[in-house]
C-alpha positions, -999 to +999 in steps of 0.1 A: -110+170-647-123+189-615-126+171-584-161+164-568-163+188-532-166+165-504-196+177-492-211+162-527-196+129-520-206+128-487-243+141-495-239+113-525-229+084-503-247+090-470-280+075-481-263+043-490-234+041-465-248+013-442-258-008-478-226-002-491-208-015-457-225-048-460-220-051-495-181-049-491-183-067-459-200-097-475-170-098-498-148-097-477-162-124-459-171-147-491-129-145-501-120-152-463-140-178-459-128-194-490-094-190-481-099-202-450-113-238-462-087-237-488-061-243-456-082-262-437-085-284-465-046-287-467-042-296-436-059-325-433-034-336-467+000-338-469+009-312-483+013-296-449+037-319-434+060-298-406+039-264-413+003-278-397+009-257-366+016-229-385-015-232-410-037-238-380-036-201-363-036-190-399-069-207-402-078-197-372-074-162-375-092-165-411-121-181-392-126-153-368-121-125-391-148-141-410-172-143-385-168-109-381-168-094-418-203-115-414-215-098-384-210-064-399-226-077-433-260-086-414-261-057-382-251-028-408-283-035-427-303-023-395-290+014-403-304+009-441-326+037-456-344+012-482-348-021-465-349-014-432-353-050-416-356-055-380-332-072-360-356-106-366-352-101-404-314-108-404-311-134-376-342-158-383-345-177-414-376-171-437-390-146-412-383-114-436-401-103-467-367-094-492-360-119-512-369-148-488-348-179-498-316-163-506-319-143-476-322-173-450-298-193-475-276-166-460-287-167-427-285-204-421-250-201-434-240-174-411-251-197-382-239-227-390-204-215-394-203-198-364-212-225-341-187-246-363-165-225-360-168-217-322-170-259-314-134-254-323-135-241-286-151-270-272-138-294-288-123-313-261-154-318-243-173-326-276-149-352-280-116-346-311-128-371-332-166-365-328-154-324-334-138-335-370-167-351-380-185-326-370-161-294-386-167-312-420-203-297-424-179-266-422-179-272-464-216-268-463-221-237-446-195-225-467-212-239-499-244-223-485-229-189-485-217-190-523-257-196-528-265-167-513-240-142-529-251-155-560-287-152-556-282-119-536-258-100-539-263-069-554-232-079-582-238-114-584-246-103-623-211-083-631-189-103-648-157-092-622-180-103-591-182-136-614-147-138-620-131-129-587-153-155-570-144-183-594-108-175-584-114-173-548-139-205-549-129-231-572-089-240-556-113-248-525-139-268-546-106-286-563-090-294-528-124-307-514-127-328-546-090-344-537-100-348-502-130-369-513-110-389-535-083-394-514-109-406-483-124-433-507-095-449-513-085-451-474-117-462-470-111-492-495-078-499-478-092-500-445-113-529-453-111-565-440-095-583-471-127-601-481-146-571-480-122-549-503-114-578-525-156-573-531-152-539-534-125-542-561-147-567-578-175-548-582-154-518-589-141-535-619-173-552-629-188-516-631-161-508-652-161-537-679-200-526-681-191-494-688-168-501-722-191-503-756-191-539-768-169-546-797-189-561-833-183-594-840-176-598-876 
């Protein structure tokens, strides 16, 4: 098996260098973002008890390098041969011609986590508890940029693109399901004891109507 000169390569891959530099950087950025909820997800739970400092400049540092692998998915795009979108096209939603929706899917995604994730910043003068509620949309941008691989990305067909973001995606999806769960319930808790003792009622009412009725013989 000969090896290809590098001129060949080079005269192969030129053409599609800046295409190919998003398309790896918007990989890199779908697994670190997904990562990066994955711990932020845990350490709101217990299962961080004693290690929350040390998860949060690990989700930090997942956050920023996210930001970044998103930056150089949208700027490289500039320098492409075949689309070559303006600076408008990948910064303002529904404003370029390629495959509009996924495109500002994308877009709104990319700026909705960075001003998330910059309040982190701020977030004594936004207020802490205001800032949580506020980080929790954090899920939807996220959400938002699973949309857009799948409706863009170039190998949002190929079955390993498929695989490698179920495996990357769904421990995040699981943990966000928990969290739910586990906020209901302290909801219910929280409740004046008339209140939840309604709650329960009508919890168990819903219940009973679910079962099928048994046949009288």
């Amino acid at each position: 098996m000969t090896a290809l000169p590098i001129d060949t390569i080079a005269t192969a891959v030129g053409p599609h260098l800046f295409w190919m530099t998003s398309r790896a950087a918007g990989i890199a950025a779908l697994l670190l973002s997904s990562i990066s909820v994955c711990i932020g997800l845990l350490m709101g739970g217990r299962f961080a008890k004693g290690r929350r400092a040390e998860l949060r400049v690990t989700h930090e540092a997942l956050s920023l390098a996210t930001l970044a692998a998103l930056l150089i998915h949208g700027l490289t795009l500039l320098g492409d041969s075949f689309l070559h979108p303006s600076l408008g096209d990948i910064a303002i939603p529904f404003l370029g011609g390629y495959k509009t929706l996924w495109t500002s899917t994308g877009i709104v995604a990319f700026w909705a986590l960075l001003l998330l994730g910059l309040s982190y910043y701020a977030r004594t003068r936004i207020g802490v508890q205001r800032w949580r509620k506020l980080h929790r949309f954090t899920a939807l941008a996220w959400a938002l940029g699973i949309v857009h691989s799948l409706g863009e990305g170039t190998d949002a067909g190929q079955a390993w693109f498929l695989a490698m973001t179920a495996i990357a995606v769904l421990p995040a999806v699981g943990l966000l399901l928990v969290r739910s769960l586990g906020s209901s319930t302290a909801s219910l808790s929280n409740l004046p004891g008339s209140l939840k003792r309604t709650a329960t009622r009508a919890t168990d009412t819903a219940a009973i109507a679910r079962k099928p009725a048994t046949r009288m013989e």
